[in-house]
TORLOVO-815372 format. One record per residue: residue number from 1; residue in three letters; x negated, y negated, z of N, C-alpha, C in turn. Coordinates in Angstrom, 1 decimal, padded with zeros to 4 digits. Atoms other than C-alpha are relative to their C-alpha. Layout:
residues N
PT  n  res  nxx  nyy  nzz  caxx  cayy  cazz  cxx  cyy  czz
PT  NUM  Ala  X  Y  Z  X  Y  Z  X  Y  Z;
...
END
This chain:
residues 124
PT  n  res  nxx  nyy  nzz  caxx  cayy  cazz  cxx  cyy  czz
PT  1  Unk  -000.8  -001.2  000.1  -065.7  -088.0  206.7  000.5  000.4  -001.4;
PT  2  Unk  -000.4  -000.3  001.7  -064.9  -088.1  203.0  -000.8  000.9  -000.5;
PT  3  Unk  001.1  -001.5  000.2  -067.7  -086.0  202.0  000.4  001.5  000.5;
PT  4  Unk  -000.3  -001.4  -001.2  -066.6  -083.2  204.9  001.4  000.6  -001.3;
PT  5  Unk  -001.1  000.2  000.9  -063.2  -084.1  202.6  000.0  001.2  -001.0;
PT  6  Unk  000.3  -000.9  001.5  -064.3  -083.1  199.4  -000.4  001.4  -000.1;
PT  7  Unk  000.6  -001.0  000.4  -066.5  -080.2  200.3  001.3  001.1  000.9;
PT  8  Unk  -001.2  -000.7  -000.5  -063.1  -078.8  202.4  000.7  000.3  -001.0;
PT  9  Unk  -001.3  -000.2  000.9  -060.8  -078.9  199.6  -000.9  000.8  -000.9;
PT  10  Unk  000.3  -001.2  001.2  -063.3  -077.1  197.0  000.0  001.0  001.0;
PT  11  Unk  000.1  -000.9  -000.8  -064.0  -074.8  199.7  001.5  001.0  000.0;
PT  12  Unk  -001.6  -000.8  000.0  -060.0  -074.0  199.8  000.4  000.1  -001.1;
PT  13  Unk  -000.1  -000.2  001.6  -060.0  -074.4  195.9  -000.4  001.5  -000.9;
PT  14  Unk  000.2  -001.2  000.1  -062.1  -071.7  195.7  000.7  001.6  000.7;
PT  15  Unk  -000.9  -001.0  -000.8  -060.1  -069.5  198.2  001.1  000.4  -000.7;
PT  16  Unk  -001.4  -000.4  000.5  -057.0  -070.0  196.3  -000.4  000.6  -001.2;
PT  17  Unk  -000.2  -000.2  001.6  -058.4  -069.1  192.9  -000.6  001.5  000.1;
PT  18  Unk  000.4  -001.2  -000.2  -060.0  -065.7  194.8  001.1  000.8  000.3;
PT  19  Unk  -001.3  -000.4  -000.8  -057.1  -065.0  196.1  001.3  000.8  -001.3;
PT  20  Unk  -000.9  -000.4  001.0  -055.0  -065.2  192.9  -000.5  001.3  -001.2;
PT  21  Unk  000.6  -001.3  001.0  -057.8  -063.1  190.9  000.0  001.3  000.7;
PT  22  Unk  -000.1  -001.6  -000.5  -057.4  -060.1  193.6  001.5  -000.3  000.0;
PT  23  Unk  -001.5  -000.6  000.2  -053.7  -060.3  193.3  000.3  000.2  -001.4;
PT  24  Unk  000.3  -000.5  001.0  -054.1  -060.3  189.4  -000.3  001.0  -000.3;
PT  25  Unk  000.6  -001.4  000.2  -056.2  -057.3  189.5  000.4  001.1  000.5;
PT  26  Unk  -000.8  -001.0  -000.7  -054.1  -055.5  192.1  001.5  000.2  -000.9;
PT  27  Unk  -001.7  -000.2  000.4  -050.6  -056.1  190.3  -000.9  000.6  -001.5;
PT  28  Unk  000.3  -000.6  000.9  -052.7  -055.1  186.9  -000.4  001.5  000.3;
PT  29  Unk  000.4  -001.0  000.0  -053.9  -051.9  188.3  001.2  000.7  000.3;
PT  30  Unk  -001.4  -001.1  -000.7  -050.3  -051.0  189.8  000.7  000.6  -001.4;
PT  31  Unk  -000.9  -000.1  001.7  -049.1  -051.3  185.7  -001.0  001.1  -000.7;
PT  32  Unk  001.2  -000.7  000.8  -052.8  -049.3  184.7  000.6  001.6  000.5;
PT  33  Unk  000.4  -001.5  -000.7  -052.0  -046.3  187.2  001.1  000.7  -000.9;
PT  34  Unk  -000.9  -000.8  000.8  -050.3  -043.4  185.3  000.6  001.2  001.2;
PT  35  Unk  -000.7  -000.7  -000.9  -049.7  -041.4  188.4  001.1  -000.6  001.2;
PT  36  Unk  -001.2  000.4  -000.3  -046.9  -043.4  189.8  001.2  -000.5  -001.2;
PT  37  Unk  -001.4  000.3  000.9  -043.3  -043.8  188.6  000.0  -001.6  -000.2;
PT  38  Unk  -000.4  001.7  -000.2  -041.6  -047.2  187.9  000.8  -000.3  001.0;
PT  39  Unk  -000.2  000.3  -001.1  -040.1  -047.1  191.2  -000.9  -000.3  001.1;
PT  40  Unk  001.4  000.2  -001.3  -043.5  -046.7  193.1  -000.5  -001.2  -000.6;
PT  41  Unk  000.3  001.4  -000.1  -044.4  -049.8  191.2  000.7  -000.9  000.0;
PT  42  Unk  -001.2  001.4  -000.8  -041.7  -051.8  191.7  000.1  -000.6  001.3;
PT  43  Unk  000.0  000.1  -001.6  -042.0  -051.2  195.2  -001.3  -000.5  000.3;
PT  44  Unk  001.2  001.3  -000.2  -045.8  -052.3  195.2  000.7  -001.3  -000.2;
PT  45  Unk  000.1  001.8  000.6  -045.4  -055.4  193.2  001.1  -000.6  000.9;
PT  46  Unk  -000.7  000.3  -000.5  -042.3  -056.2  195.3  -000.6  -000.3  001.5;
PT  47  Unk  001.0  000.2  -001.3  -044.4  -055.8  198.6  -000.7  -000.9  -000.1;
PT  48  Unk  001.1  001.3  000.0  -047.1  -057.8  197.2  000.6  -001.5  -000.3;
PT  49  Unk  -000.3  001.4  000.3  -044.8  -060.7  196.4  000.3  -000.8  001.0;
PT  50  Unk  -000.6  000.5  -001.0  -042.8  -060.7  199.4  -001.1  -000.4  001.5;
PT  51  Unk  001.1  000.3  -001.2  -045.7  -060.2  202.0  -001.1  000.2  -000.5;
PT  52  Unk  000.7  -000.1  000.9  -048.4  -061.0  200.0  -001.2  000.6  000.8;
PT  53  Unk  001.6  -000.7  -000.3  -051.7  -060.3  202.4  000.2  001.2  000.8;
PT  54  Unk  -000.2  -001.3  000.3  -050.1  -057.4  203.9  000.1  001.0  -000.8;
PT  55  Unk  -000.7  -001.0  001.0  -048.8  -055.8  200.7  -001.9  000.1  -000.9;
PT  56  Unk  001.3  000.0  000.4  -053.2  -056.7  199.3  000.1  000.9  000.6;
PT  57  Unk  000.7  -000.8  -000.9  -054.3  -055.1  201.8  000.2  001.5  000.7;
PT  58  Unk  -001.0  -001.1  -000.1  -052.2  -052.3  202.1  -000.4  000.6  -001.2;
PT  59  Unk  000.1  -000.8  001.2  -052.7  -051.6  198.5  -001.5  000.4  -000.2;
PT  60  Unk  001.2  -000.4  000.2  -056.4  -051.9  198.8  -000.9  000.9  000.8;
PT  61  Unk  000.3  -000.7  -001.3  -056.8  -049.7  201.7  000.3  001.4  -000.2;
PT  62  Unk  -000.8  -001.3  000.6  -054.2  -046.8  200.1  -000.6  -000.1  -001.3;
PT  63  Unk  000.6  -000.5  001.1  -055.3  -047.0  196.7  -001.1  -000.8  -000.7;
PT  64  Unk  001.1  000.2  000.5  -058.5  -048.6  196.6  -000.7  000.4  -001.0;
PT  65  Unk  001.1  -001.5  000.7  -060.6  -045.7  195.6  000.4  000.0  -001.4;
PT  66  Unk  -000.4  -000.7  001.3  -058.5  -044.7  192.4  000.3  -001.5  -000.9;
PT  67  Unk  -000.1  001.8  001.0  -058.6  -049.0  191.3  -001.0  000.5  -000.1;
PT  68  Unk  001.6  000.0  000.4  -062.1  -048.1  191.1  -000.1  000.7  -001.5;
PT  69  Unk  000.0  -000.9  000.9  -061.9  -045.3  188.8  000.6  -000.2  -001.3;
PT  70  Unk  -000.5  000.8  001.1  -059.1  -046.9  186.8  -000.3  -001.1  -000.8;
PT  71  Unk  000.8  000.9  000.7  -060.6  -049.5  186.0  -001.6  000.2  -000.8;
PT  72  Unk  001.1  -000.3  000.8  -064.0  -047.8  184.9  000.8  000.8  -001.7;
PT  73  Unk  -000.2  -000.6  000.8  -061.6  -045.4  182.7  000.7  -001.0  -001.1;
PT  74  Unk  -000.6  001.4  000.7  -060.1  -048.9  181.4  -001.1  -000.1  -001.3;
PT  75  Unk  001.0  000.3  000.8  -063.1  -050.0  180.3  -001.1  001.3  -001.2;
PT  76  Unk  000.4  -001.2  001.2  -064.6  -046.8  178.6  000.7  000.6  -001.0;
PT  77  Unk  -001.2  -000.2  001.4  -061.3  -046.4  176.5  -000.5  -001.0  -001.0;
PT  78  Unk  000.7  001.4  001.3  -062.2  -050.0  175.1  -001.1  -000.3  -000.4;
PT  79  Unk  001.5  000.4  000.3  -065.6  -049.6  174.8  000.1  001.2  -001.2;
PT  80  Unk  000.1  -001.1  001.2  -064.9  -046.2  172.6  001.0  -000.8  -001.6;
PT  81  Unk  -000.8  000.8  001.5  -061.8  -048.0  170.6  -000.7  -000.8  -001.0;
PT  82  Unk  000.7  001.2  000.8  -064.2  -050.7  169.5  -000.6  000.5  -000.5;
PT  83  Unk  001.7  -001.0  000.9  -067.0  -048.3  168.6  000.7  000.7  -001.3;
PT  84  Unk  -001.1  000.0  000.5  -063.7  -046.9  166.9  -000.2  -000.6  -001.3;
PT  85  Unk  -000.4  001.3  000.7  -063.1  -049.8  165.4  -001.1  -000.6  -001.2;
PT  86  Unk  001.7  000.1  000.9  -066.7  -050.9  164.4  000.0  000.7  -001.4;
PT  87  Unk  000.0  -001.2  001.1  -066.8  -047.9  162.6  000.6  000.4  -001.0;
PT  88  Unk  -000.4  -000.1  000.8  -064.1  -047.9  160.7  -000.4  -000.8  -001.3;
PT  89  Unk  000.3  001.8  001.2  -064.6  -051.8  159.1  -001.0  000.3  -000.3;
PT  90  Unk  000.9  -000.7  000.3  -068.2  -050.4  158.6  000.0  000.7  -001.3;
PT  91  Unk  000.1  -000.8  000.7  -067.2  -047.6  156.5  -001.0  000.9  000.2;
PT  92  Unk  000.5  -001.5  000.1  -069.7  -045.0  158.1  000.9  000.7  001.0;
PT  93  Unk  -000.2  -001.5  -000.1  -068.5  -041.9  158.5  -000.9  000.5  000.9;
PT  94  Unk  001.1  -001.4  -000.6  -069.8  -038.8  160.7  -000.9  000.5  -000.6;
PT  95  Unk  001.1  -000.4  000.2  -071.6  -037.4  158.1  -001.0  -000.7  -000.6;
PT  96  Unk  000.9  001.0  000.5  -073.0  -040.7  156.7  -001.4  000.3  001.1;
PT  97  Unk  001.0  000.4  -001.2  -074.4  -041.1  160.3  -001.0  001.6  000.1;
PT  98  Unk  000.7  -001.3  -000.2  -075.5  -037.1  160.8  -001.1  000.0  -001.2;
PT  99  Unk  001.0  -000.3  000.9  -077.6  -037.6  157.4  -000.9  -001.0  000.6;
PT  100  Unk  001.3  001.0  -000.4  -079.5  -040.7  158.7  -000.6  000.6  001.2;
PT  101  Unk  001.0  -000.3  -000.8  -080.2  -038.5  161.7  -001.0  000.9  -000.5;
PT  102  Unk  000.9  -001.3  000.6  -081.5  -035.9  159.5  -001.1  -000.6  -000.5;
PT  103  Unk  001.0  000.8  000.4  -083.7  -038.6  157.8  -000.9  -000.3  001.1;
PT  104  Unk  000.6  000.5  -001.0  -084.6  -039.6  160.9  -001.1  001.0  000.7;
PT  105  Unk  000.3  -001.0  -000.1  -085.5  -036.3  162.4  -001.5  000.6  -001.2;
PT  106  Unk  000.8  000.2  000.5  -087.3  -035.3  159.4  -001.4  -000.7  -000.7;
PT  107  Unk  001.3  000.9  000.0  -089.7  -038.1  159.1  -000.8  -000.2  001.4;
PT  108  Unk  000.7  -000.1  -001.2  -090.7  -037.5  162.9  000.5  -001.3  000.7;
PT  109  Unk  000.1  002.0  -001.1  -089.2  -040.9  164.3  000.7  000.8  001.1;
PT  110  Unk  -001.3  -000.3  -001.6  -086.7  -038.9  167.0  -000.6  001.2  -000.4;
PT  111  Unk  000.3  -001.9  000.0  -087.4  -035.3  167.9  001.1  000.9  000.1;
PT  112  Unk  -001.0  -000.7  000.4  -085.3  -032.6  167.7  000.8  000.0  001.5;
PT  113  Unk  -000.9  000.4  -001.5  -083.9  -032.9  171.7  001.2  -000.8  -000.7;
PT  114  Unk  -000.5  001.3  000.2  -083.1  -036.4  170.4  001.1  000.0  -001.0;
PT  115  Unk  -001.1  000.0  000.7  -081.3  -035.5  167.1  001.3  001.1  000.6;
PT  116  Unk  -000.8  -000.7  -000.4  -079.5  -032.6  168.8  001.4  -000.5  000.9;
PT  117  Unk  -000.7  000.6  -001.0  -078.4  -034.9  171.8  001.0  -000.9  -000.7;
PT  118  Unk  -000.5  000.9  000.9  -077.4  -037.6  168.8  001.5  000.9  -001.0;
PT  119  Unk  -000.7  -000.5  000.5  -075.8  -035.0  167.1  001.9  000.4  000.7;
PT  120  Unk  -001.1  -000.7  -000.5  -073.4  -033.5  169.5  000.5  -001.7  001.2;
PT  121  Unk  -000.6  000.3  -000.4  -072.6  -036.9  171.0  000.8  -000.8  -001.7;
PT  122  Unk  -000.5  000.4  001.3  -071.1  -037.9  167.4  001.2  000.7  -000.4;
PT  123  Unk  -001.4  -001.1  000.4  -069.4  -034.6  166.7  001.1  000.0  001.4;
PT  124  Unk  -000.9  -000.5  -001.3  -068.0  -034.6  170.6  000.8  -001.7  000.2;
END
């Protein structure tokens, strides 16, 4: 029965540590959302502490949907800051990069769709 032992307790090891990462990502999304006050999240996080798999489940039922979205708009903030960022420490510039597409362009390596498309996601 030791064996049964072991593979019981990771089995519940892993429960607890799933458990604690959807209540992480739920109380992080209640701090992400910009359309509630700090009373409507007080009152989540408060729910979720006191009755924890009601107050989940409750949150992920009512504002599933819009964890979804927040979290993609999460991540596409930080993916532009870095590019941002990159860019600065770099030292190119807009029209550094706009001349290498013209290089580009003119030597036939990208076509004109491709610089157009290049162009206006740079300037936008």
């Amino acid at each position: 029965m030791q064996f049964f032992d072991i593979i019981w307790s990771m089995f519940v090891f892993f429960l607890l540590v799933a458990w604690i990462w959807v209540i992480i990502g739920i109380i992080s999304d209640v701090f992400r959302s910009k359309d509630m006050g700090g009373w409507a999240k007080g009152l989540w996080v408060l729910f979720i502490i006191v009755i924890p798999w009601l107050g989940a489940l409750s949150y992920l039922i009512i504002r599933g949907r819009g964890m979804e979205e927040r979290s993609m708009q999460s991540l596409a903030d930080a993916s532009e800051r870095q590019r941002a960022y990159i860019q600065n420490v770099a030292g190119a510039s807009t029209a550094d990069e706009l001349s290498k597409l013209a290089e580009l362009k003119d030597k036939d390596v990208i076509t004109h769709a491709e610089f157009e498309a290049q162009k206006a996601k740079l300037l936008g």
